[in-house]
C-alpha atoms as an extended CHARMM CRD file, in Angstrom:
* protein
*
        57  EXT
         1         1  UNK       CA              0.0000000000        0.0000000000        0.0000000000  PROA      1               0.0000000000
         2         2  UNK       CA              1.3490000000        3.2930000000       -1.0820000000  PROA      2               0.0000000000
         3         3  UNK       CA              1.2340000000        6.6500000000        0.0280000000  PROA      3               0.0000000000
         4         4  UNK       CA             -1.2370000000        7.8560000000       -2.0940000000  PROA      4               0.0000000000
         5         5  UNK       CA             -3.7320000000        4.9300000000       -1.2550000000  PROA      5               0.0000000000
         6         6  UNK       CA             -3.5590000000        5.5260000000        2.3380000000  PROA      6               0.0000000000
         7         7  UNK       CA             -4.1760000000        9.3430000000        1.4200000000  PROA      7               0.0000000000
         8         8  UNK       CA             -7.2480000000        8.5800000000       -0.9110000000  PROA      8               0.0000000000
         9         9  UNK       CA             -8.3210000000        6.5430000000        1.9010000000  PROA      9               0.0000000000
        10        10  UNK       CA             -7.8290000000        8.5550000000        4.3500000000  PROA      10              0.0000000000
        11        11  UNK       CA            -10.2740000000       11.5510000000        2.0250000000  PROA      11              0.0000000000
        12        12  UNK       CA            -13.0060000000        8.9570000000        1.9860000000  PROA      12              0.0000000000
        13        13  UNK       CA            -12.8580000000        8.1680000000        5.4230000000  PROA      13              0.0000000000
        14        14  UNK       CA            -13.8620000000       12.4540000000        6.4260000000  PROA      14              0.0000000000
        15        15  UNK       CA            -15.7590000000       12.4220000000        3.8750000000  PROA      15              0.0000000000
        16        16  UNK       CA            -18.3330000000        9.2220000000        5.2990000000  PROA      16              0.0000000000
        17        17  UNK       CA            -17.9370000000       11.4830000000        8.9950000000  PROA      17              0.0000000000
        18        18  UNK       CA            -18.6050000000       14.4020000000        7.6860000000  PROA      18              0.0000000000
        19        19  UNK       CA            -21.9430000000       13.4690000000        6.3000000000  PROA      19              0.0000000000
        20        20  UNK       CA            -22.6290000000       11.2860000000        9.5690000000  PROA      20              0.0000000000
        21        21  UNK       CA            -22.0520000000       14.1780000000       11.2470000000  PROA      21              0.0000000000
        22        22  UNK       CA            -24.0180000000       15.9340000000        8.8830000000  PROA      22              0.0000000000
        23        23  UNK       CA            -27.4450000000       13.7120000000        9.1820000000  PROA      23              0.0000000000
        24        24  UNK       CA            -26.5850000000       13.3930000000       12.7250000000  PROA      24              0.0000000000
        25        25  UNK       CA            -27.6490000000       17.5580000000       13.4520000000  PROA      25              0.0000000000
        26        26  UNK       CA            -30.1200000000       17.6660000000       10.4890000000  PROA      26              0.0000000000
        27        27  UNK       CA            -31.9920000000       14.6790000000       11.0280000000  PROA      27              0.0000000000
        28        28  UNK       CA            -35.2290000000       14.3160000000       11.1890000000  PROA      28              0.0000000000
        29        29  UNK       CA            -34.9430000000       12.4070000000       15.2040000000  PROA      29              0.0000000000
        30        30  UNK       CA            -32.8310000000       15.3980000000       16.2170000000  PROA      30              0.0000000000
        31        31  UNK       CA            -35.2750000000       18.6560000000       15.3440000000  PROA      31              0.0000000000
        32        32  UNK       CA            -37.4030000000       18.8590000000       18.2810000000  PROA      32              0.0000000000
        33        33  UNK       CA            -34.5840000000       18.3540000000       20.6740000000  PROA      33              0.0000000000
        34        34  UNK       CA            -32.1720000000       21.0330000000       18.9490000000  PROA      34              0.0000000000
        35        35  UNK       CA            -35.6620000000       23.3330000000       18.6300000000  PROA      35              0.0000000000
        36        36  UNK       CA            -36.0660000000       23.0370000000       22.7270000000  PROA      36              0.0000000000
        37        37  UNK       CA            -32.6140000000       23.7930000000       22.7980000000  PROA      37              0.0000000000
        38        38  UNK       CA            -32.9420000000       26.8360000000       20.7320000000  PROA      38              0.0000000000
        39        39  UNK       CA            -35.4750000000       27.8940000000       23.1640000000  PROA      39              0.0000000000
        40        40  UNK       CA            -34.0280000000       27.8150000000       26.2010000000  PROA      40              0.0000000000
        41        41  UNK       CA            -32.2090000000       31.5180000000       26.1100000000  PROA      41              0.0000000000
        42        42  UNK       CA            -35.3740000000       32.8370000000       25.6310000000  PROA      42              0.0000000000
        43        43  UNK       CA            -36.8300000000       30.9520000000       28.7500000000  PROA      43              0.0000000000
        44        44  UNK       CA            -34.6270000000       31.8940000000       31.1870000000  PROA      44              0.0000000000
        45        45  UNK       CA            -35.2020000000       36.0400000000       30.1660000000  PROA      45              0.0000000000
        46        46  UNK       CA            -38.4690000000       34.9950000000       30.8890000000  PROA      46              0.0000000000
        47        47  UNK       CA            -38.4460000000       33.7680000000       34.6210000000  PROA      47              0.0000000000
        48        48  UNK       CA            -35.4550000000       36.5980000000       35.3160000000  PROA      48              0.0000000000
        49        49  UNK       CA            -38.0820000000       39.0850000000       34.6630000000  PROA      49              0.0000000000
        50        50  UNK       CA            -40.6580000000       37.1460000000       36.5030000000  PROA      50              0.0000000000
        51        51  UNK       CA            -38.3670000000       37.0730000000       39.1810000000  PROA      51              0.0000000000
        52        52  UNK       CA            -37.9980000000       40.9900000000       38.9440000000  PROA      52              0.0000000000
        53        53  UNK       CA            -41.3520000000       41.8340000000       39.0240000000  PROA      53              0.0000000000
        54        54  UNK       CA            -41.7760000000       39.6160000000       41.7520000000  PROA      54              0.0000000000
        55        55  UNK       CA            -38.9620000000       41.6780000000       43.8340000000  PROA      55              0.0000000000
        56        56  UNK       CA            -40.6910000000       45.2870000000       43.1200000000  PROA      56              0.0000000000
        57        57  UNK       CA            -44.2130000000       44.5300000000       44.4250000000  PROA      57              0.0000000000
């Protein structure tokens, strides 16, 4: 086995994890969970000023 083989190999190899990786994130199992994710900056502003309003009254 030559160089070049274990190079041409080695291109194939990232190129099967890349689009693992690929349907991994965009997959149709992973939406909701990456969508809560997405989310959850918006939740916590939420209670903080819950938790403010709370304080002044």
């Amino acid at each position: 086995m030559e160089m070049s083989d274990l190079r041409g190999l080695s291109t194939v190899f990232c190129m099967i994890a890349f689009l693992a990786v690929t349907y991994w994130a965009y997959g149709p199992s992973r939406k909701s969970y990456f969508e809560e994710a997405a989310s959850l900056p918006f939740l916590e502003d939420e209670v903080q000023s819950k938790q403010k309003k709370d304080e002044s009254s």
